[in-house]
C-alpha positions in Angstrom: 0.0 0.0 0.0 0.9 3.7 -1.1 0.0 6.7 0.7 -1.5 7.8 -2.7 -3.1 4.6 -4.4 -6.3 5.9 -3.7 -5.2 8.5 -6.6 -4.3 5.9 -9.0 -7.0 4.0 -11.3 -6.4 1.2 -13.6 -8.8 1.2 -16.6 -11.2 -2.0 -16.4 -11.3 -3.4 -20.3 -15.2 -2.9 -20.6 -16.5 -5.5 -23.6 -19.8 -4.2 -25.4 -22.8 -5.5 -28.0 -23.0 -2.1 -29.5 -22.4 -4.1 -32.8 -20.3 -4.3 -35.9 -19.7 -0.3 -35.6 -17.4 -0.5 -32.4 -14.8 -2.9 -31.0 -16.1 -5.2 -28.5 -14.5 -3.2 -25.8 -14.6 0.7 -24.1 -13.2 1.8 -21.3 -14.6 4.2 -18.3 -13.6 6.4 -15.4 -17.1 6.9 -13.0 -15.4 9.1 -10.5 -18.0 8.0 -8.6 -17.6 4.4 -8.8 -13.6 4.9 -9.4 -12.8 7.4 -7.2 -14.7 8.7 -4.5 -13.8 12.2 -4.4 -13.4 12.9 -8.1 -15.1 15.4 -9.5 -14.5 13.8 -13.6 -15.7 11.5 -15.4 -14.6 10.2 -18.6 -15.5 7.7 -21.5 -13.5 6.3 -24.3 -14.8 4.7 -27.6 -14.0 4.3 -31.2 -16.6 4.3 -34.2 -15.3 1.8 -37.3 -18.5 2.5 -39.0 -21.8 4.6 -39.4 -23.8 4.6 -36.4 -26.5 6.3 -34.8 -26.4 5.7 -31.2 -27.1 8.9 -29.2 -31.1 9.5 -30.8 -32.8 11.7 -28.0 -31.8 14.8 -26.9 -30.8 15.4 -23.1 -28.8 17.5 -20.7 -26.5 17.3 -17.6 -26.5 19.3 -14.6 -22.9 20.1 -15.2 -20.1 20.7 -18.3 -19.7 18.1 -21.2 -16.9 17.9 -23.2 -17.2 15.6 -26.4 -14.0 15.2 -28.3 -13.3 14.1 -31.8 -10.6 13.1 -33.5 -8.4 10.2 -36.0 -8.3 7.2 -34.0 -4.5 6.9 -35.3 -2.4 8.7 -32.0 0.2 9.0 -34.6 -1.4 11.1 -37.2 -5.1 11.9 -35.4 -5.7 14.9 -38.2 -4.1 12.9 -41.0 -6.3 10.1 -39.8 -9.7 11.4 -39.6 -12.2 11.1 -42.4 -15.8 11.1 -41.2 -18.7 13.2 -41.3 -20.4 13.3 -37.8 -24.2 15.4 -37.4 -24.3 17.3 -33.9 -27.4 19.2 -32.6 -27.4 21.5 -29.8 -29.2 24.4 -27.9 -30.4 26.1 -25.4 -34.3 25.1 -26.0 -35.6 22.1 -27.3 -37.3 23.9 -30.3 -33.8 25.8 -31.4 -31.8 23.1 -31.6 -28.7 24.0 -33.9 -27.1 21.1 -36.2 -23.7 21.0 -36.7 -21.4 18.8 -39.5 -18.0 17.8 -38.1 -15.5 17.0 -40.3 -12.2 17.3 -38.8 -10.5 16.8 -35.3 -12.9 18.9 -32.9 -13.8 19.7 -29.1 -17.4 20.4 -28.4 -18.0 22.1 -25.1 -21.6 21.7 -23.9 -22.4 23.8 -20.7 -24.9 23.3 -18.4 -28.3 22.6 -18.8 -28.0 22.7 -22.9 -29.8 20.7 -24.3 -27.4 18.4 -27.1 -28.0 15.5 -29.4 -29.0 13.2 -31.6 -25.8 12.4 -32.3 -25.3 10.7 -35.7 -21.5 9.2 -37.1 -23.2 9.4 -40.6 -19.7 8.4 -42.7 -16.8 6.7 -41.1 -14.3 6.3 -43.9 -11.5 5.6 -41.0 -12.0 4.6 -37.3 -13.2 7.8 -35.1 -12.2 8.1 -31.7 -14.9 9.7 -29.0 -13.9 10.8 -26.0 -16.6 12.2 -23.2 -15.8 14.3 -20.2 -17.8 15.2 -17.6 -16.8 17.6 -15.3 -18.6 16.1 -12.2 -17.9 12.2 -10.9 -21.4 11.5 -10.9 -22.5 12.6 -14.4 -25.8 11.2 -15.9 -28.3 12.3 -18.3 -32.1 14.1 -18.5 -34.4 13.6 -21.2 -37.9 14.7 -21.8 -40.9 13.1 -21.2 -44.3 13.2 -22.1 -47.0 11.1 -19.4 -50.3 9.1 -20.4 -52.2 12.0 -19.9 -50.0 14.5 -21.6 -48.3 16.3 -19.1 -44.9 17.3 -19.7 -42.0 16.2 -17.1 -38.0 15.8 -17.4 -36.9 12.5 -16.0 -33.0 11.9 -14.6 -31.9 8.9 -16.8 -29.3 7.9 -13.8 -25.9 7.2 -13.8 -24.4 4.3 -15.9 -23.0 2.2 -12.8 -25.8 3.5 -10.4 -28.7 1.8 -12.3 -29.1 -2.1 -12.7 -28.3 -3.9 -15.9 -32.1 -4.3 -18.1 -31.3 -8.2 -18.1 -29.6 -9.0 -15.2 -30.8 -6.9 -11.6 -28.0 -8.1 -9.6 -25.5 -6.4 -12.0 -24.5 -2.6 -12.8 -25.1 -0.7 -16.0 -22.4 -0.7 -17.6 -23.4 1.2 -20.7 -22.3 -2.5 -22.8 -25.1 -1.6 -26.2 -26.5 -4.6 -25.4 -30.0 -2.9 -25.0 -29.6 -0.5 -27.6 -30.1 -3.2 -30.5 -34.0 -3.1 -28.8 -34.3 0.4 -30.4 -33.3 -0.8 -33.8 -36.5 -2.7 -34.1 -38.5 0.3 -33.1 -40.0 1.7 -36.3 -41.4 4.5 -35.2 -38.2 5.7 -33.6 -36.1 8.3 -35.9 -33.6 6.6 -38.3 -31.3 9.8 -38.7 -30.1 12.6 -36.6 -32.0 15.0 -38.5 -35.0 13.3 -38.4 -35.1 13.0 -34.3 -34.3 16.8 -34.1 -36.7 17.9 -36.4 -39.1 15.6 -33.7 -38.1 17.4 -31.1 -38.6 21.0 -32.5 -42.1 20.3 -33.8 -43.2 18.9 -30.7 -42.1 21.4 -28.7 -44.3 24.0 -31.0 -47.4 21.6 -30.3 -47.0 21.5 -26.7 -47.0 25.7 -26.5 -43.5 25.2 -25.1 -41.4 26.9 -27.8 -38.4 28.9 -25.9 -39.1 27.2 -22.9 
């Protein structure tokens, strides 16, 4: 034992069933989960092909930083060639799309709202890296009740919530779940598409600019 282990973390090789789009692994720091008194958290993934994971827009109570950039740490401008769509604002109904194409940092502050997210060409492997600038970093989405009443819901924290198929395990953000949504027709099919969804029904519900 060290007098500082308790500031050293070794990365746990996460696997994954995202699919075909990203390597059956991923890797995580939950400061939560990883250490105690950490106010960051961070997630690291690579995209090999298209994919449109994020779908829904959300926010966090804190700062986001998504990063971008060639997955090859020896040429990561050289190396990137994709076209990624981005939506983001400060109301559901202005939602702002955006078309990276090169190496780039997106800061989202908080409470702004941000996604879909949509890797719509992946000539060469993209790597994604997520910071959060609070250990315990999760996601809120809007919701819509039986009888039409309009409420935001905290998604939870990866780690925090149990796995969908097995209680007695964590989240651990694997994809396994997310191949469920593929089968959903009526769910969006592009980025555009679920941010177009959003803005109109925000103009039905009376809530533009709210």
């Amino acid at each position: 034992m060290s007098k500082y282990d308790h500031l050293i973390y070794v990365f746990e090789k996460q696997y994954t069933q995202w699919g075909d789009f990203m390597p059956p692994y991923q890797a995580y720091f939950r400061g939560h989960d990883c250490m105690p008194d950490s106010s960051f958290y961070a997630s690291y993934r690579c995209y090999m092909k298209e994919a449109f994971v994020d779908r829904e827009a959300n926010f966090h109570s804190e700062e986001e930083y998504l990063c971008f950039i060639g997955y090859d740490m020896t040429d990561p401008w050289g190396s990137f060639d994709a076209e990624i769509e981005f939506w983001i604002g400060e109301t559901l109904d202005k939602l702002e799309q955006h078309i990276i194409t090169e190496p780039t940092i997106v800061r989202i502050p908080p409470f702004y709202w941000h996604c879909p997210l949509e890797f719509k060409r992946v000539s060469k492997p993209v790597y994604l890296q997520v910071l959060g600038t609070r250990g315990r970093f999760g996601p809120y989405f809007q919701r819509i009740d039986e009888a039409g009443k309009v409420y935001i819901q905290y998604a939870g924290i990866g780690a925090q919530r149990p796995c969908r198929y097995d209680k007695t395990k964590p989240c651990t953000v694997c994809g396994r779940c997310f191949k469920e949504k593929l089968l959903d027709k009526d769910s969006p099919q592009t980025a555009t598409e679920a941010a177009l969804r959003h803005i109109e029904t925000q103009k039905k519900l009376g809530l533009a600019g709210k």
